[in-house]
Structure formats: structure tokens, C-alpha cells
C-alpha positions in Angstrom: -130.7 31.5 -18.3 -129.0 27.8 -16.9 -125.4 27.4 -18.7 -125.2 24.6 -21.0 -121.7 23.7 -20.5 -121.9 20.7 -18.5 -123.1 18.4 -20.7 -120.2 18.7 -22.9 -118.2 18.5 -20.4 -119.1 15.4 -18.9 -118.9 13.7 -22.6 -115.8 14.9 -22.6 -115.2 13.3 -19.1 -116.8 10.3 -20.4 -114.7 10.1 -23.4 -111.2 10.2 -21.9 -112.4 7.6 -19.3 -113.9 5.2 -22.4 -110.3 6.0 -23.6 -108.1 5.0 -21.3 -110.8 1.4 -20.6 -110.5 0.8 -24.8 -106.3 1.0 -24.2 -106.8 -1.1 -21.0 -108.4 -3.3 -22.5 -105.8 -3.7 -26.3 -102.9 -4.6 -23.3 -104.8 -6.9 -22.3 -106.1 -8.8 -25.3 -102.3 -8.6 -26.5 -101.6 -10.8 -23.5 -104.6 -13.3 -24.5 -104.6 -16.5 -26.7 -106.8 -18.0 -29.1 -106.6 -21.3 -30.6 -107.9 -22.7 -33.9 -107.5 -26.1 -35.2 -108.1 -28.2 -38.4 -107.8 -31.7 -39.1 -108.6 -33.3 -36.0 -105.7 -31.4 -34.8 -103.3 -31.8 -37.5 -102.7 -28.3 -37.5 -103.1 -25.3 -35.3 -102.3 -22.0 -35.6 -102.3 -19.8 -32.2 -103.4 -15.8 -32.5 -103.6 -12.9 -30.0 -106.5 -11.1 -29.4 -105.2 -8.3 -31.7 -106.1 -11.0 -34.1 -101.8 -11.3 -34.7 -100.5 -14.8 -35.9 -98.3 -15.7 -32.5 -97.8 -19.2 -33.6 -98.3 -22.1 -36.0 -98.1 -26.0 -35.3 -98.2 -28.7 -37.9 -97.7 -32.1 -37.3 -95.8 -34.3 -39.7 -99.0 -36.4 -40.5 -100.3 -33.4 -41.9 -97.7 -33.1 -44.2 -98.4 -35.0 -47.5 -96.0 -33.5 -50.9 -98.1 -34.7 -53.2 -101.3 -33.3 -52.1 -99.8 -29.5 -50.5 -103.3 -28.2 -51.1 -104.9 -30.4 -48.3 -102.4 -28.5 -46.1 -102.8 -25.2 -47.2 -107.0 -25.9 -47.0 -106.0 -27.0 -43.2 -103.5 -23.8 -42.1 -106.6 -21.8 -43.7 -109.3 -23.6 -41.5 -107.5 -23.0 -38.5 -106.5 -19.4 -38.9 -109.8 -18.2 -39.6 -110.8 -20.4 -36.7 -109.1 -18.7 -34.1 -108.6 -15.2 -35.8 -112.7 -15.4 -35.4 -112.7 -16.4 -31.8 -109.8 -13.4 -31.3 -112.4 -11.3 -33.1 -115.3 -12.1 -31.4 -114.1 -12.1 -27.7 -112.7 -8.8 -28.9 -116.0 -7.1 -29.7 -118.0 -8.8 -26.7 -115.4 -6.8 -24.6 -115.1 -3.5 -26.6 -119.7 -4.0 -26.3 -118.5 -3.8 -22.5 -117.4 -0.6 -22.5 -118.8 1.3 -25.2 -122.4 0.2 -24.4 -123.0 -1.1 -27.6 -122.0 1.7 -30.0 -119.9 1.0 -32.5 -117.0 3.1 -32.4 -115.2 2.7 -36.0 -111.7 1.7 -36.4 -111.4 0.3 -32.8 -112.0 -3.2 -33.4 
């Protein structure tokens, strides 16, 4: 009879090496930018690509008392703009590595 322990093995092997690419790859995207913007650049808001807030910009055009909504509508807009393009990149790169299989809780 063959042994059978090679196969699990080389998972194994396979899954410490997918390991150390998947914490590789989380320095890296610390170190990366993402920018969304809303009202023709009236506002941006600057994430990583561990989808963290780094930075917000508002100009004072965009700054209206009487109408703080308009604003708050705006800081939304560009948030989810560039938290999505965070996320995205994020999952084209993690597809890189894990071939496609979705790996819960990664990203």
C-alpha cells in the first residue's frame, strides 16, 4: 500500500506559504492610498487599503451652516468612494494569491 501522507502535507506547505503572501500583502496595503472625492472636489476623504480613514479634506466652499446636510451627503459620497476602491484593489490582490477562493474573514 502507497502512504497518503503527502498530500496533507503539502496543503499544509501550501498553507503557511498562502500565510505568510496574505500578511505580505496587509503591510503592504497599510502603506497604500485611496482617494475618494465628492462635490467636484469639495471634499475628500483619503483611506488605506485596510479600508482605515487616514485623512479628510474639506474646503471652505463646501462649508454652508445653513444647509450642514449637503456636507454630511458629500463626506458620505467620498468615503464610500474610496473605502470601495480600498476594497476592491484589496480583493483583486487577496484573488492573487488565493486563486480565487474565498477565504472568510480575510478581506
Amino acid at each position: 500500500m502507497a502512504k497518503q501522507g503527502g498530500g496533507h502535507a503539502n496543503i499544509m506547505l501550501q498553507a503557511r506559504r498562502m500565510q505568510g503572501q496574505i500578511k505580505g500583502l496587509q503591510e503592504v496595503l497599510a502603506e497604500q492610498d485611496f482617494e475618494g472625492a465628492a462635490g467636484g472636489g469639495l471634499v475628500k476623504v483619503i483611506v488605506d487599503g485596510r479600508q482605515k480613514i487616514k485623512k479628510i479634506e474639506i474646503t471652505p466652499e463646501a462649508i454652508n451652516p445653513d444647509d450642514l446636510d449637503e456636507l454630511a451627503d458629500l463626506l458620505t459620497a467620498a468615503a464610500n468612494m474610496a473605502l470601495g476602491s480600498s476594497q476592491e484593489h484589496s480583493q483583486a490582490e487577496m484573488k492573487k494569491i488565493t486563486g480565487g477562493i474565498h477565504l472568510p474573514g480575510l478581506f
